[in-house]
C-alpha positions in Angstrom: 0.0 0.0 0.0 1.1 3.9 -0.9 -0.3 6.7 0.2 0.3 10.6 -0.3 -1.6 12.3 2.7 -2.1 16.5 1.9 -2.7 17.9 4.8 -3.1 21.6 3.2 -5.6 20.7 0.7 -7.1 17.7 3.3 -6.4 14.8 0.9 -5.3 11.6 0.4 -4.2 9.3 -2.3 -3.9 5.4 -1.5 -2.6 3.1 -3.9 -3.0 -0.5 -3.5 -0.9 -3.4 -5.0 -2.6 -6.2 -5.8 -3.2 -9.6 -7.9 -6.8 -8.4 -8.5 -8.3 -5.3 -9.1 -11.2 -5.9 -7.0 -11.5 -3.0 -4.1 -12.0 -4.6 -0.8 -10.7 -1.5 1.1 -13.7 0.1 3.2 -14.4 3.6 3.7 -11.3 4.9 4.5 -12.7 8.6 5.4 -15.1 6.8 7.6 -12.4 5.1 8.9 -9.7 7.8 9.7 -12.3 10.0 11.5 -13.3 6.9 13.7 -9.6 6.2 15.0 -9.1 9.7 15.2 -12.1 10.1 17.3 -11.3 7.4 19.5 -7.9 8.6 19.9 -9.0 12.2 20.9 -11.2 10.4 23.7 -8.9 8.1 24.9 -6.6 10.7 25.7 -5.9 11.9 28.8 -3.3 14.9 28.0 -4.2 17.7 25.8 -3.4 17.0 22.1 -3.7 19.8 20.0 -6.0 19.7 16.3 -4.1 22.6 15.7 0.0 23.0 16.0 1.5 21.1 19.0 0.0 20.3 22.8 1.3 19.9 25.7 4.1 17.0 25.2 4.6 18.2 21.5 2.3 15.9 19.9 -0.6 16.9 17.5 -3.0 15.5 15.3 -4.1 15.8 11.9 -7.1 17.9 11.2 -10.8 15.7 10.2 -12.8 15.3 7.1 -10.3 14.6 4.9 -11.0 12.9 1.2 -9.5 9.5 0.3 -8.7 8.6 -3.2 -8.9 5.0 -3.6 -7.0 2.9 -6.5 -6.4 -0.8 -6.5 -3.3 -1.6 -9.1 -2.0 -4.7 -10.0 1.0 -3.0 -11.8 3.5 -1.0 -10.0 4.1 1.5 -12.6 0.7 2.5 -12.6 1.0 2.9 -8.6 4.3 5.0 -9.4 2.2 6.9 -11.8 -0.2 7.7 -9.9 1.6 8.4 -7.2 3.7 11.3 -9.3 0.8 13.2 -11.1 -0.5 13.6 -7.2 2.7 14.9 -6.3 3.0 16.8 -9.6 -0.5 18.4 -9.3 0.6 19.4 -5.3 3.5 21.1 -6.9 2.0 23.3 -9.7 -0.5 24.9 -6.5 2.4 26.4 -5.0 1.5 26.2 -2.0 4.7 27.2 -0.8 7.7 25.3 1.5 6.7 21.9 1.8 8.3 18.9 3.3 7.9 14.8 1.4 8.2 12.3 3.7 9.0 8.7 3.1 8.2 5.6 5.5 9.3 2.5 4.2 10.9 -0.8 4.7 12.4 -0.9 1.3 14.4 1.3 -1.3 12.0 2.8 -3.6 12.5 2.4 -6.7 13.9 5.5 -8.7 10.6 5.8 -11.6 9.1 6.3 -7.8 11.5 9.2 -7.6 10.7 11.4 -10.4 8.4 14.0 -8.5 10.3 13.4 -5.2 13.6 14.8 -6.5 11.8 18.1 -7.8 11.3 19.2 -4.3 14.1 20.3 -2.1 16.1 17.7 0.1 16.7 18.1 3.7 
């Protein structure tokens, strides 16, 4: 699974890699707002929506939209994955920061759009 999370424009692209192309993910918005709830609730310090709280944690506005797309060919994932980062990139929204997680190299057609922003 890939996924390119906006927080400026409350977005979300999720790529997943599959045999099939049959989409068994559920409602990922649904989802997100759930756990985020039950986090919020759960807690007992102060967490901030907005910036940092108390211990320097924060978390992630709500309501944000999920892009769904089930591939069965990692250059499509790649692909889709760079016209979202291409698209981000034309808005100009200004200084902006790509992270990646991962347990293994990606590949460098992965790379294209990451490379066009600046590296830390």
């Amino acid at each position: 699974m890939y996924a390119v999370f906006i927080p400026a424009t409350k977005k979300a692209t999720v790529c997943v890699l599959d045999t099939v192309k049959s989409n068994q993910m559920p409602n990922l918005a649904n989802l997100y707002n759930n756990e985020r709830t039950a986090f919020l609730g759960s807690s007992s310090r102060r967490i901030s929506t907005q910036g940092e709280g108390d211990d320097g944690s924060s978390v992630p506005e709500e309501s944000y939209s999920f892009e769904v797309r089930i591939e069965n060919d990692i250059k499509e994932v790649h692909r889709t994955l760079n016209k979202t980062l291409a698209a981000y990139k034309e808005e100009k929204r200004g200084p902006t920061i790509v992270v990646s997680q991962t347990l293994v190299d990606l590949p460098v057609s992965s790379k294209k759009y990451f490379i066009s922003f600046p590296d830390c």
